[in-house]
TORMAR-652929 format. One record per residue: x, y, z of N, C-alpha, C in turn; residue in one letter. Coordinates in Angstrom, 1 decimal, padded with zeros to 4 digits. Example, Ala and Ser with C-alpha at 12.3 -4.5 7.8 and 13.67 -1.06 7.14 Angstrom:
BEGIN
(node (013.2 -005.7 007.8) (012.3 -004.5 007.8) (013.2 -003.3 007.8) "A")
(node (012.8 -002.2 007.1) (013.7 -001.1 007.1) (012.9 000.0 007.9) "S")
! end
This chain:
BEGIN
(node (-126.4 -092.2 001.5) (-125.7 -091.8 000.3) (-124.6 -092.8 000.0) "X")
(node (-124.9 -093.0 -001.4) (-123.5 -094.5 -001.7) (-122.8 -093.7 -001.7) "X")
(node (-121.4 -093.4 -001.3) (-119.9 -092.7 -001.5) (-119.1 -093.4 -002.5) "X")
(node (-119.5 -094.9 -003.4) (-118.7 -095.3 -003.7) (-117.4 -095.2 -003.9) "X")
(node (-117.0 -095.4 -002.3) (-115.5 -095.8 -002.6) (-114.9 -097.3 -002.2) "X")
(node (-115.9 -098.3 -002.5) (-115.6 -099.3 -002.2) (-114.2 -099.9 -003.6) "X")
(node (-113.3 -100.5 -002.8) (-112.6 -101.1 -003.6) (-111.3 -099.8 -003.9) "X")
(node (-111.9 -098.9 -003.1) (-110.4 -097.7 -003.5) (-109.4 -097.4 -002.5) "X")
(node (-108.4 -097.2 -003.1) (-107.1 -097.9 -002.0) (-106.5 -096.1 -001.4) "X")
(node (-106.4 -096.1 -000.3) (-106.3 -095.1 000.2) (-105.2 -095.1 001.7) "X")
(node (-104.5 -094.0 001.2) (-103.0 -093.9 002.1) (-103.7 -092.7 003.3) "X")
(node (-103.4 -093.0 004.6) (-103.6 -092.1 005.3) (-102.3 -092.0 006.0) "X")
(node (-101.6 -090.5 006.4) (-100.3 -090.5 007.7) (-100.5 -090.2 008.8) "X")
(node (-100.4 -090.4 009.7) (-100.9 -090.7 011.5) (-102.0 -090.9 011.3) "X")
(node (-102.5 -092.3 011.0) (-103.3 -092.9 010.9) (-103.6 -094.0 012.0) "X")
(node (-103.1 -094.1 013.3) (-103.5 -094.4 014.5) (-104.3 -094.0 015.7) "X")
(node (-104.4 -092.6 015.2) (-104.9 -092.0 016.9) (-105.7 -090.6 016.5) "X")
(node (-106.7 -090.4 017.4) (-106.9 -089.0 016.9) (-107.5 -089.2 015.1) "X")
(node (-107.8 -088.0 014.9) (-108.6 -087.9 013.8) (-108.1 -089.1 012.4) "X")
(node (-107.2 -089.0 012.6) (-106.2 -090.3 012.0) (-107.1 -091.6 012.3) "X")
(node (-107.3 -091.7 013.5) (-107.5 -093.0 013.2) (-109.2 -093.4 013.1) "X")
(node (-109.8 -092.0 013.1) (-111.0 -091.9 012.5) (-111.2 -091.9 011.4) "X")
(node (-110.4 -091.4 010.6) (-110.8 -091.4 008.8) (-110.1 -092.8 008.5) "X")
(node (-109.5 -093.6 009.3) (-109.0 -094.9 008.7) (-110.1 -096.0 009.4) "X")
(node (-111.3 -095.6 010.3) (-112.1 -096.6 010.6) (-113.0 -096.2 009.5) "X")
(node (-113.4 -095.1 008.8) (-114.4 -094.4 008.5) (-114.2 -095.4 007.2) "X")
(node (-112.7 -095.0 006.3) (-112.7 -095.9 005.2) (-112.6 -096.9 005.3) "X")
(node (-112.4 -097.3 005.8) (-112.4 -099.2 006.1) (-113.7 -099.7 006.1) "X")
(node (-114.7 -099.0 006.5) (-115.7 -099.0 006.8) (-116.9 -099.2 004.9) "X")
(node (-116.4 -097.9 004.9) (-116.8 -097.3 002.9) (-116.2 -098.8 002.2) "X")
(node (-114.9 -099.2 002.7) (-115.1 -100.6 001.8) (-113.6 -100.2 001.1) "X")
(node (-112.8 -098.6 001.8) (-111.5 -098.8 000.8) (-110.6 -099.5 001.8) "X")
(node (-109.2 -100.0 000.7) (-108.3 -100.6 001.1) (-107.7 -099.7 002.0) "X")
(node (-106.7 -099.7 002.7) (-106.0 -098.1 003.5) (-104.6 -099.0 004.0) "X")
(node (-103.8 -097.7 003.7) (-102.9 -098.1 004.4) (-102.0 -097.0 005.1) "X")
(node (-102.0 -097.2 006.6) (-101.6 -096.2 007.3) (-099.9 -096.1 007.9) "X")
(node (-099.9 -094.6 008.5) (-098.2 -094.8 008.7) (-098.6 -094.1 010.3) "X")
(node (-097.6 -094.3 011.0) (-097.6 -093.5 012.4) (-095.7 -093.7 012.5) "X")
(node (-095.3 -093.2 013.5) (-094.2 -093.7 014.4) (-093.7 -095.1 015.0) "X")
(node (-095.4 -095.4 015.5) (-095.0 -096.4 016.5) (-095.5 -097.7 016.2) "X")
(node (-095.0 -099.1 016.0) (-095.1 -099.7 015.3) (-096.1 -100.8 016.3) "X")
(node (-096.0 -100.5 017.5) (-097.1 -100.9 017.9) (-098.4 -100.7 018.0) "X")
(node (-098.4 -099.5 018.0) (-099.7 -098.8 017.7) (-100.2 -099.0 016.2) "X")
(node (-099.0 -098.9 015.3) (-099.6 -099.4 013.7) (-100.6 -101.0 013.5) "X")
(node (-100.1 -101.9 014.5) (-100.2 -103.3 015.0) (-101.3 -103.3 015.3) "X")
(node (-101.6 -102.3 016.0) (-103.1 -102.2 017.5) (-103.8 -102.1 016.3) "X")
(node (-103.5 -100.8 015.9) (-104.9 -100.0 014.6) (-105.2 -101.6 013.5) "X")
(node (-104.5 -102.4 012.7) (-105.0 -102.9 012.0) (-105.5 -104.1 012.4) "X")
(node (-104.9 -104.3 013.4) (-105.8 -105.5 014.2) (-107.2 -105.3 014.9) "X")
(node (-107.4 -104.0 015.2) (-108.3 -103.6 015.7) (-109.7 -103.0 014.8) "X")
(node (-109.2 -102.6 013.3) (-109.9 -102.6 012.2) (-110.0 -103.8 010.7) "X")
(node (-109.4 -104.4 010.8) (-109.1 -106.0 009.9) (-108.5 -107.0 010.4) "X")
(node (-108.9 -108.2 011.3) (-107.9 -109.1 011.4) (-107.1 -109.7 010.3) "X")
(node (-107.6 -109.6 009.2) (-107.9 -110.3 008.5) (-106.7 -109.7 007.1) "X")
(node (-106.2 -108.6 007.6) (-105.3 -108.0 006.8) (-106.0 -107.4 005.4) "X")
(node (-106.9 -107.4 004.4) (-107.4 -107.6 003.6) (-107.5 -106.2 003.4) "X")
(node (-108.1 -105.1 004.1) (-108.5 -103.7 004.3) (-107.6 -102.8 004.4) "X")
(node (-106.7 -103.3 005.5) (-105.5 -102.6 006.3) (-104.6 -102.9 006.2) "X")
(node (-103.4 -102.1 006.1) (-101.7 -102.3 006.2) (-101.1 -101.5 006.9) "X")
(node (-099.6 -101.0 007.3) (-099.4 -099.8 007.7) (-097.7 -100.2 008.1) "X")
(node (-097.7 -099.0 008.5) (-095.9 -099.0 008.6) (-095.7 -097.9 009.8) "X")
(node (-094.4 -098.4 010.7) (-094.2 -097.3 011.4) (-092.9 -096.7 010.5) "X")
(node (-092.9 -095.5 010.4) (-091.7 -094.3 010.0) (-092.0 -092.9 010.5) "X")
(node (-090.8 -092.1 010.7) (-091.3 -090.9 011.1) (-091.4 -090.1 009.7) "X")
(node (-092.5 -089.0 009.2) (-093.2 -089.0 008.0) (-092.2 -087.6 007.7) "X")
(node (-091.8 -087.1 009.0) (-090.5 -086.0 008.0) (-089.1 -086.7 007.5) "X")
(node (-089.3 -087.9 007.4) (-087.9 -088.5 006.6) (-089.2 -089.1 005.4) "X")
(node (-088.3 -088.2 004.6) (-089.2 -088.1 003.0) (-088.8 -089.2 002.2) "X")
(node (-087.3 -090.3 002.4) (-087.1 -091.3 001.6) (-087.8 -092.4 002.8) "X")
(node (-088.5 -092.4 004.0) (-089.0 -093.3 004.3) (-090.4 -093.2 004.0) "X")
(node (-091.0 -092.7 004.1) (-092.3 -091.7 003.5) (-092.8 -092.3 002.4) "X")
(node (-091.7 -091.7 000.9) (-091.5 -092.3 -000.2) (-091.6 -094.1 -000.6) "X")
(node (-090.4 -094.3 000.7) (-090.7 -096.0 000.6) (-092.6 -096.4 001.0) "X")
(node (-093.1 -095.6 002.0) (-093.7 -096.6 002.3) (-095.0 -096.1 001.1) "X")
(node (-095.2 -095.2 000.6) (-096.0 -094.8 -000.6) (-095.8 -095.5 -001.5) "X")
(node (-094.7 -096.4 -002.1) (-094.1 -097.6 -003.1) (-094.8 -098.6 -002.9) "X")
(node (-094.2 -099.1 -001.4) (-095.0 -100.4 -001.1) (-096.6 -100.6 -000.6) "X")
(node (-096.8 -099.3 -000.3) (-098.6 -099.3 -000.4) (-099.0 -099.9 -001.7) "X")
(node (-098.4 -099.0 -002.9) (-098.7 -099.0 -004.1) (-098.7 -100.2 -004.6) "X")
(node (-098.0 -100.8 -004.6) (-097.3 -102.5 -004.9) (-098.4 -103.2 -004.1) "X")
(node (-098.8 -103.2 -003.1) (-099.3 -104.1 -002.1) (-100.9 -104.3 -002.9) "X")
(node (-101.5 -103.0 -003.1) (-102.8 -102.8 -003.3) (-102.9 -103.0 -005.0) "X")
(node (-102.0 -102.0 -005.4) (-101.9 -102.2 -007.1) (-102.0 -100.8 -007.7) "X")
(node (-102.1 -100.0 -006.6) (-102.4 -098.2 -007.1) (-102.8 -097.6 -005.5) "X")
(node (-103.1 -096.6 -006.0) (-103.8 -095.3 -005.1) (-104.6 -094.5 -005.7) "X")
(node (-105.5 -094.5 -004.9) (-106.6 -093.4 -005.7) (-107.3 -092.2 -004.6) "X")
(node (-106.5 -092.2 -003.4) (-106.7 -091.1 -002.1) (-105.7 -091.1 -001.9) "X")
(node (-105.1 -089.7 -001.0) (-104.5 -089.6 000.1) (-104.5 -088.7 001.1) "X")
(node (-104.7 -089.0 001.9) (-104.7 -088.0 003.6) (-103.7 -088.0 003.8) "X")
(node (-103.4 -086.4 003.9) (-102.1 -086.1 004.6) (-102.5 -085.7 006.1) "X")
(node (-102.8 -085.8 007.0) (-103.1 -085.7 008.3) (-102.1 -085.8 009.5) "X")
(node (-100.8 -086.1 009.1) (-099.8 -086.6 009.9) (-099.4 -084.5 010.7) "X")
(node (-099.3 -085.0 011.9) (-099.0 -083.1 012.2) (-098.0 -083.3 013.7) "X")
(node (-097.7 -082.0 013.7) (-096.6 -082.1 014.9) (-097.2 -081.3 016.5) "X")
(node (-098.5 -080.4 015.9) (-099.3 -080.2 017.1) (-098.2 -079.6 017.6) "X")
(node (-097.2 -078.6 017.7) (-096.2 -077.8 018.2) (-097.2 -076.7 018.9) "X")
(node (-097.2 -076.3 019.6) (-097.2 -074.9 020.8) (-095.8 -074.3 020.4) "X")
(node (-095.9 -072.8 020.4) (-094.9 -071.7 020.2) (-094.6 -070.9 019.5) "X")
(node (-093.6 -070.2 019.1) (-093.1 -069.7 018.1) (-091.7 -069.1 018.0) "X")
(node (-091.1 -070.1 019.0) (-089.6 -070.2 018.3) (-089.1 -070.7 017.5) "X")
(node (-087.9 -071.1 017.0) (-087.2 -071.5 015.8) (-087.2 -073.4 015.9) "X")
(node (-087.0 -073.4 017.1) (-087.8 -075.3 017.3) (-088.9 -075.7 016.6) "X")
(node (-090.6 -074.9 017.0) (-091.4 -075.2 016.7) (-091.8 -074.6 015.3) "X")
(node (-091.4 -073.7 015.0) (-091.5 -073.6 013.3) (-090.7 -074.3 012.5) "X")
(node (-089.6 -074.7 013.0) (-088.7 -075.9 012.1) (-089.7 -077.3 012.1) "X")
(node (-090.4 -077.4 013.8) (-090.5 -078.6 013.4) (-092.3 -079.1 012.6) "X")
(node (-092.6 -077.8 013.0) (-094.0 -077.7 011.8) (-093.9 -077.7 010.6) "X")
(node (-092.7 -076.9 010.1) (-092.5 -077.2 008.7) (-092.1 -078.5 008.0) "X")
(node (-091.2 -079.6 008.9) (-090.8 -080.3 008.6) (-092.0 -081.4 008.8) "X")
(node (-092.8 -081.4 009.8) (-093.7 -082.7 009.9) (-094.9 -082.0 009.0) "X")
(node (-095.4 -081.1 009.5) (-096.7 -080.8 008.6) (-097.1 -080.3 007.3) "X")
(node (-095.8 -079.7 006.6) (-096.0 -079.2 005.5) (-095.2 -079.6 004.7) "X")
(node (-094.0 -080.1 004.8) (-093.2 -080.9 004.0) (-093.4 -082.6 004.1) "X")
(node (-094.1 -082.9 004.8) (-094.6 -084.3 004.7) (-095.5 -084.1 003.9) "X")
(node (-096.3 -083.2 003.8) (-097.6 -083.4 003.0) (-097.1 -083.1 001.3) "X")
(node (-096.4 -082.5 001.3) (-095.4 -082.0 000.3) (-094.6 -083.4 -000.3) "X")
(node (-094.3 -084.2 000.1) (-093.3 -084.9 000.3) (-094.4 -086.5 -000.4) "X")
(node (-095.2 -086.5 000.6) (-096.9 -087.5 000.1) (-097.1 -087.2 -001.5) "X")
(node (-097.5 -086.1 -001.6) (-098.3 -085.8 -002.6) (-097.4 -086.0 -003.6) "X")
(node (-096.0 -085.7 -003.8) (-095.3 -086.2 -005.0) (-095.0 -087.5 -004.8) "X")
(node (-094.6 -088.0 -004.2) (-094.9 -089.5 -004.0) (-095.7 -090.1 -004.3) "X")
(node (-097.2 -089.8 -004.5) (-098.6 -090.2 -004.7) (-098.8 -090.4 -006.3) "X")
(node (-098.1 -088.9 -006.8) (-098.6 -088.2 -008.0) (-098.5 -089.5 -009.0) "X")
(node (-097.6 -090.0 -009.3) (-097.5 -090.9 -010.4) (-099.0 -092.0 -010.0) "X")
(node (-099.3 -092.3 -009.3) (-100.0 -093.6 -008.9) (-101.6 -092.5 -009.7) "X")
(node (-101.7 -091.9 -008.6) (-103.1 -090.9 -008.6) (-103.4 -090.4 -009.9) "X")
(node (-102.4 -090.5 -010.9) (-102.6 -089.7 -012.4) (-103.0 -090.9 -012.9) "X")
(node (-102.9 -091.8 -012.5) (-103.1 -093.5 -013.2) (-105.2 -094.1 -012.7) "X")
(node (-105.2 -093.5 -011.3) (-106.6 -093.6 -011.2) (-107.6 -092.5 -011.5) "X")
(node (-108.6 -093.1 -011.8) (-110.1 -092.1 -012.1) (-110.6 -092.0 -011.2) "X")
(node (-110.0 -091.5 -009.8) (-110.4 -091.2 -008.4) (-109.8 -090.4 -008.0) "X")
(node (-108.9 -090.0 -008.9) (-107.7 -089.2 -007.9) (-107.8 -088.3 -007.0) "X")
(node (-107.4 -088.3 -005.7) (-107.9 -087.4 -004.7) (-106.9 -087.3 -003.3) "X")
(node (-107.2 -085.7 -003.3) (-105.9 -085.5 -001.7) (-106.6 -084.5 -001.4) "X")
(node (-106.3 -085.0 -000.1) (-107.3 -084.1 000.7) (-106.2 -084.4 002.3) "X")
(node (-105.6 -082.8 002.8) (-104.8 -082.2 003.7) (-105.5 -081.9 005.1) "X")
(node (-105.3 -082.2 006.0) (-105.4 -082.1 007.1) (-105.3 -080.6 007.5) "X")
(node (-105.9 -079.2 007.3) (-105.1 -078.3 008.1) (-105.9 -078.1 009.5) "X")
(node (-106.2 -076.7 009.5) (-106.8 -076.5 010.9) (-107.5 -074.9 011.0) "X")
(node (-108.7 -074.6 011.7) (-108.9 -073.1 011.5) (-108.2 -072.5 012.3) "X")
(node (-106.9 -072.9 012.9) (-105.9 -071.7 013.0) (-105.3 -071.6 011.9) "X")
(node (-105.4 -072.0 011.0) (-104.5 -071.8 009.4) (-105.5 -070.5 008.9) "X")
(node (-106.5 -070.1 009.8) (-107.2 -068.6 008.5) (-107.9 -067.9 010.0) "X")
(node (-107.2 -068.2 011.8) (-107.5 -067.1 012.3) (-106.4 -067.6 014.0) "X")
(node (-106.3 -066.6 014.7) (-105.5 -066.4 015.6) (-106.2 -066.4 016.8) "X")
(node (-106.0 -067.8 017.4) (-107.2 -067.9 018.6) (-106.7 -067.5 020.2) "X")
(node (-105.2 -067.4 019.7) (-104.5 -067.1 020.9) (-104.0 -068.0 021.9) "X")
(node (-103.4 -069.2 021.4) (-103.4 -070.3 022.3) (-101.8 -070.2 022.1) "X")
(node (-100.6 -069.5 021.9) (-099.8 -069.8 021.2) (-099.6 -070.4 020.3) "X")
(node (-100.3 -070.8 019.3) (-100.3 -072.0 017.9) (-099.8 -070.6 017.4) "X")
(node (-098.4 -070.1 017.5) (-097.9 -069.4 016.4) (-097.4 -069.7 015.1) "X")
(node (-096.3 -070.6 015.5) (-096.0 -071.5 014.3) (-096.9 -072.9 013.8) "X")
(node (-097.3 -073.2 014.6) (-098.5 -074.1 014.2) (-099.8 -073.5 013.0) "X")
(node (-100.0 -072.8 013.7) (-100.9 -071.7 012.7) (-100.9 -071.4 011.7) "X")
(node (-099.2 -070.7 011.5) (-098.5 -070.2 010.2) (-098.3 -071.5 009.3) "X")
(node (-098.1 -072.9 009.3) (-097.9 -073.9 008.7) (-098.8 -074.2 007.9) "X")
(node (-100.4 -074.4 008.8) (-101.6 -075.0 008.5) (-101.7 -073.5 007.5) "X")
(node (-101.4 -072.4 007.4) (-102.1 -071.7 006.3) (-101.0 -071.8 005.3) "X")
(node (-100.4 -071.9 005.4) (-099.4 -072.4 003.8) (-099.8 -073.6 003.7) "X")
(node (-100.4 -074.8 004.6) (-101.1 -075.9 003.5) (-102.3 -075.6 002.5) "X")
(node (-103.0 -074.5 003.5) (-104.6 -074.3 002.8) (-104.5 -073.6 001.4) "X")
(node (-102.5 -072.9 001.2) (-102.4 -072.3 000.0) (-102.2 -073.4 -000.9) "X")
(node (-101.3 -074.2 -000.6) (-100.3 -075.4 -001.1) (-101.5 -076.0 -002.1) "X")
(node (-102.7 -076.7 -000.9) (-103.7 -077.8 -001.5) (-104.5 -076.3 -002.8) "X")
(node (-104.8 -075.1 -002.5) (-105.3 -074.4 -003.6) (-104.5 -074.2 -004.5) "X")
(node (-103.1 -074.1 -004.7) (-102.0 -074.3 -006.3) (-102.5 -075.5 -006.3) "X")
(node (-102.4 -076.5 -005.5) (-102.4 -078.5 -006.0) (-103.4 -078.2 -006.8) "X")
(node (-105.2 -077.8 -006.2) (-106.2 -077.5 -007.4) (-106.0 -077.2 -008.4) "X")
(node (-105.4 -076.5 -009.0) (-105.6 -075.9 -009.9) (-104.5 -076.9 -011.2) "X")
(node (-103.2 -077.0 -010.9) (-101.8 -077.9 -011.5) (-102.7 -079.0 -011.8) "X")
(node (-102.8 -079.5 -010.4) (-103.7 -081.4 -010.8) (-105.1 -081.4 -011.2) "X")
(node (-105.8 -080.2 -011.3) (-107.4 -080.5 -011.6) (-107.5 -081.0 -013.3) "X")
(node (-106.5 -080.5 -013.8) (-106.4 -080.7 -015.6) (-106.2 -082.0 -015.6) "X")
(node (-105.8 -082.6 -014.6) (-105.2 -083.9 -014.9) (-106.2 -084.9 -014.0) "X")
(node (-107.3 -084.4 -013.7) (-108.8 -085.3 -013.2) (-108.2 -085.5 -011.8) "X")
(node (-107.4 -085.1 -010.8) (-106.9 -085.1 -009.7) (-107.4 -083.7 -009.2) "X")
(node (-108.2 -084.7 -007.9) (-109.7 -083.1 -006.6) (-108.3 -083.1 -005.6) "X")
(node (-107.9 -081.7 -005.3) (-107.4 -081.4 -003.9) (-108.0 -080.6 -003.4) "X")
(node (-108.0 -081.0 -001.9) (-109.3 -080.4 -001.3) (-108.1 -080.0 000.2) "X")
(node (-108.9 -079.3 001.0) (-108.8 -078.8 002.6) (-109.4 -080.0 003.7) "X")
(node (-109.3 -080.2 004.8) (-110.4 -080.0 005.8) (-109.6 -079.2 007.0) "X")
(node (-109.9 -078.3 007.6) (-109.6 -077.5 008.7) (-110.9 -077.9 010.0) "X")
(node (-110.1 -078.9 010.7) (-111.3 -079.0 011.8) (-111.0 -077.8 013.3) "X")
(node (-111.5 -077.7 013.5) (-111.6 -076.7 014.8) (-111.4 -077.3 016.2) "X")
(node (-112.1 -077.3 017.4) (-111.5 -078.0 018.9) (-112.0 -078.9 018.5) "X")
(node (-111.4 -079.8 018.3) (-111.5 -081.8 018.6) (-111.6 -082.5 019.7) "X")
(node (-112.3 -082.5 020.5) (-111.9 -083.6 021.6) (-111.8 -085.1 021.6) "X")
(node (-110.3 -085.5 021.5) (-109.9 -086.3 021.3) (-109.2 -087.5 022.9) "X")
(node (-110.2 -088.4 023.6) (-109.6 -088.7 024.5) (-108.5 -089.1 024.9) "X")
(node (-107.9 -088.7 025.6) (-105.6 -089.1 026.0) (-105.3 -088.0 025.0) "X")
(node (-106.1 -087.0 024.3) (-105.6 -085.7 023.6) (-105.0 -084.9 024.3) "X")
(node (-104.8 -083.7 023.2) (-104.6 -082.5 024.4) (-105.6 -081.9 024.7) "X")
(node (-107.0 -081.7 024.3) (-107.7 -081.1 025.2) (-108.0 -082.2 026.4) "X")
(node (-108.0 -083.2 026.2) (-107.8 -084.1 027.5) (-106.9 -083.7 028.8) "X")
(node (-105.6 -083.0 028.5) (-104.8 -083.0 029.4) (-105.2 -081.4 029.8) "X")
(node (-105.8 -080.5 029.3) (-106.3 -079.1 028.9) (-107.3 -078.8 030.1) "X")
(node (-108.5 -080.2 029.6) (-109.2 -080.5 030.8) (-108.8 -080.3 032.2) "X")
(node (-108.0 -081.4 032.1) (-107.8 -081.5 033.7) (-107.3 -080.3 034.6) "X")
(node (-105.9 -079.6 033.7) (-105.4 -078.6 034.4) (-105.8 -077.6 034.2) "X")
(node (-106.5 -077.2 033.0) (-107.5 -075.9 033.0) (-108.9 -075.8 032.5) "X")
(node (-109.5 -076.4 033.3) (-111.4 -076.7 032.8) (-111.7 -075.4 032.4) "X")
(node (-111.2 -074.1 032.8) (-112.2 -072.9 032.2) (-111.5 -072.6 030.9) "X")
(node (-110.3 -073.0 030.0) (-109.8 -072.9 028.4) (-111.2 -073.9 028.3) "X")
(node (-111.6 -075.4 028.9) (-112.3 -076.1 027.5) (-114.0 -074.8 028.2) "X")
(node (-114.4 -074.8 029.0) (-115.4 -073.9 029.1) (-115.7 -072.8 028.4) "X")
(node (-114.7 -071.9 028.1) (-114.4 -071.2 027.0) (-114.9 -071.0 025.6) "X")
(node (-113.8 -072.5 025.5) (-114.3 -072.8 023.7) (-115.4 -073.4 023.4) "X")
(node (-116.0 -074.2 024.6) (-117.9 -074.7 024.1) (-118.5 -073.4 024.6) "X")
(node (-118.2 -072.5 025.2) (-119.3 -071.5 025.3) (-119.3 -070.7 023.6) "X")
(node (-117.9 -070.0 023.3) (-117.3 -069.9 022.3) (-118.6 -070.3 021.3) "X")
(node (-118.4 -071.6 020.8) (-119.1 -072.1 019.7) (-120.5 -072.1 019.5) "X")
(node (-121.0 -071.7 018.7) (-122.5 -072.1 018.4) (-123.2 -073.2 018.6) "X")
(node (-122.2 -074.7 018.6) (-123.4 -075.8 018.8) (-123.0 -076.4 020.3) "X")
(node (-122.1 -075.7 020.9) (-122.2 -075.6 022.4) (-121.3 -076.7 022.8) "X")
(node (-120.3 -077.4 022.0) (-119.9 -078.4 022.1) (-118.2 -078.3 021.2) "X")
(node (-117.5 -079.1 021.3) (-116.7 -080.0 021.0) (-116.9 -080.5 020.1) "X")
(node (-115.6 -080.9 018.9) (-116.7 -081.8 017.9) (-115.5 -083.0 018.3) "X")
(node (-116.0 -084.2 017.5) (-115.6 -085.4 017.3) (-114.9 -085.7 016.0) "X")
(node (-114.2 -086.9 016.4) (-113.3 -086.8 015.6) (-113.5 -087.7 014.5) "X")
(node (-114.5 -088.8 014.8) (-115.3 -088.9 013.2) (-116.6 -088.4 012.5) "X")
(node (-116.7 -086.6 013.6) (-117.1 -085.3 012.6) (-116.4 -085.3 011.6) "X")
(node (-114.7 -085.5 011.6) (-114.1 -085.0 010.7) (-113.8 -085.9 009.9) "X")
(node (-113.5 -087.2 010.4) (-113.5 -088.4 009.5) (-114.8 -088.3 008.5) "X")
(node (-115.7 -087.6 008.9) (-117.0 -088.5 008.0) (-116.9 -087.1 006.6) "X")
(node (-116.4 -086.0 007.1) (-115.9 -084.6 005.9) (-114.9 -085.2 004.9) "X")
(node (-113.9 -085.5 005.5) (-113.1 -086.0 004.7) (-113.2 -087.6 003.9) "X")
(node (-114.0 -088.5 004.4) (-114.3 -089.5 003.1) (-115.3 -088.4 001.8) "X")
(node (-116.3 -087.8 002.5) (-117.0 -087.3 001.8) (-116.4 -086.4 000.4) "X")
(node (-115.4 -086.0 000.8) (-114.4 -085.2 000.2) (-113.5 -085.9 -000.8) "X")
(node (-113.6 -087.3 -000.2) (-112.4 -088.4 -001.2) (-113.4 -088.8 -001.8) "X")
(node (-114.8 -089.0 -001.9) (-115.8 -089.8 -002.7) (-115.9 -089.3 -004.1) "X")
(node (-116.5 -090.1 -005.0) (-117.5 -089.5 -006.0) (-118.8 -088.4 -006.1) "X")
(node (-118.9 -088.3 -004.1) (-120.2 -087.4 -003.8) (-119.8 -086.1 -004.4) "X")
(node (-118.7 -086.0 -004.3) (-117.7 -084.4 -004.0) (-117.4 -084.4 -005.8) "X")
(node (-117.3 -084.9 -007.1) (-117.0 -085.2 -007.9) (-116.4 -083.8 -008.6) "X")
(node (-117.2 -082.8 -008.1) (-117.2 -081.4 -008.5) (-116.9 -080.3 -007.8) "X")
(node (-116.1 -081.0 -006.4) (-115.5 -080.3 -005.5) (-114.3 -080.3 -005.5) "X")
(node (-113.1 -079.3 -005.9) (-111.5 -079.3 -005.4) (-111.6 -077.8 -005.3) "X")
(node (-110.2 -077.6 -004.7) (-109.8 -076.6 -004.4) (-110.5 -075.8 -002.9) "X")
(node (-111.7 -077.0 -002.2) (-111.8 -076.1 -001.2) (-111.1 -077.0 000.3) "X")
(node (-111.9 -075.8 000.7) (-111.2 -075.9 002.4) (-112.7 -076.0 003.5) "X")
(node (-112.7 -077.4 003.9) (-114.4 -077.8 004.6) (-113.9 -077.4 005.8) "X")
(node (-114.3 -076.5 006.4) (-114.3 -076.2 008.2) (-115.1 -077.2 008.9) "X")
(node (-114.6 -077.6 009.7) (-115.6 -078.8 010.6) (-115.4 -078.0 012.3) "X")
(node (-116.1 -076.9 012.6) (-115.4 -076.0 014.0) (-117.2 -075.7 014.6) "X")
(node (-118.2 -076.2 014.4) (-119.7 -076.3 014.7) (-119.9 -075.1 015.0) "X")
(node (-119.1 -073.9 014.3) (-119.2 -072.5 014.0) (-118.3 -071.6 015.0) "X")
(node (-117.1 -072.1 015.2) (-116.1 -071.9 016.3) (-115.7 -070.6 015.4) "X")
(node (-115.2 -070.7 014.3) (-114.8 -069.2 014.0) (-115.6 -068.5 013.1) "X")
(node (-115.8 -067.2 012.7) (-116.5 -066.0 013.2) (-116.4 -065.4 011.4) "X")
(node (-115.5 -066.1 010.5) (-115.1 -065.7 009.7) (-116.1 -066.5 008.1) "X")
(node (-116.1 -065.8 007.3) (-116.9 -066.4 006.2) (-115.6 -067.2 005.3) "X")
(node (-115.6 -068.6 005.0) (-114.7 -069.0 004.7) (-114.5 -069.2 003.1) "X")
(node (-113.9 -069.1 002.7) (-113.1 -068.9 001.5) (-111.9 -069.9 000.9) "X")
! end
């Protein structure tokens, strides 16, 4: 399937590692420009050297994405660099365990208010293209309680899956798709089920017995939902929420 998105310029945040830096091989790949953000500036360095020598495809910036005037900067100079935007992944997350006043501060701040923070940032550019498209990173703890302490984590990712359904509706009049993806256990290697592994092999035993397709999924499972979601394929898709969990949760989704 052509996805034509060749030639479309697309912002991704933690865009180095982990599912991040799957949807930034995935579009690189489809042929869009991208330009990614992380923290660490050498890892920004690794990622584009390691997907473009050639600079042409890839750009990227290190900032931390809950400081919303550096955020904003680097949304400007994407813009400037390529000439517009016509995606954005908000995928940048804080992956907090708990549910004290730490870890809900700091979910709010990295996961929902960065994405918050993106998307008006974006808006002027995205109203300018005939592609316009965001598509949020949440997670199926945002629509069930699997018991891992993801309390505040949990609670975050379902005020995004609300957030991106108002975005549908405000930006659909204006030819701008916002969409979901909620992926389920990822195993992502040097992840946390990596370290999960080691010190408790019967939690990952668990969750592949757990699932229907007996497995784990991958993290350009999810990369390959979410270009699909920024394409022209999806043309007549906003407002949902694509589970990628190979039937991890139990619930008919909505």
């Amino acid at each position: 399937m052509d996805l034509q998105l060749n030639g479309k310029v697309a912002l991704i945040t933690g865009g180095t590692r982990g599912i991040g830096r799957a949807i930034a091989e995935e579009l690189v790949k489809e042929g869009c420009k991208v330009s990614i953000c992380a923290r660490d500036q050498s890892k920004v360095d690794e990622c584009i050297e390691a997907l473009d020598r050639s600079g042409a495809q890839i750009i990227g910036r290190a900032l931390d994405v809950s400081d919303a005037k550096a955020l904003t900067d680097w949304v400007n100079a994407s813009q400037t660099h390529y000439g517009g935007i016509d995606i954005l992944v908000a995928n940048a997350s804080s992956l907090v365990i708990g549910a004290d006043q730490e870890a809900f501060s700091k979910a709010f701040a990295v996961d929902l208010m960065h994405t918050r923070n993106a998307v008006e940032a974006c808006l002027p550019a995205l109203e300018q293209s005939k592609h316009g498209s965001i598509v949020a990173i949440s997670s199926i703890s945002g629509v069930q309680d699997f018991g891992f302490d993801e309390v505040a984590y949990g609670a975050i990712k379902s005020a995004i899956l609300f957030y991106m359904k108002s975005l549908s509706t405000r930006l659909g009049r204006k030819g701008i798709r916002v969409n979901a993806v909620s992926p389920g256990p990822i195993y992502v290697p040097g992840g946390v089920w990596t370290e999960t592994e080691q010190t408790s092999p019967e939690i990952i035993e668990k969750i592949v017995k757990r699932t229907p397709l007996k497995r784990m999924g991958r993290p350009e499972e999810v990369a390959k939902a979410v270009a699909f979601l920024s394409s022209s394929a999806a043309s007549y898709i906003t407002g949902a929420n694509l589970v990628v969990d190979g039937g991890h949760t139990r619930r008919i989704q909505n």
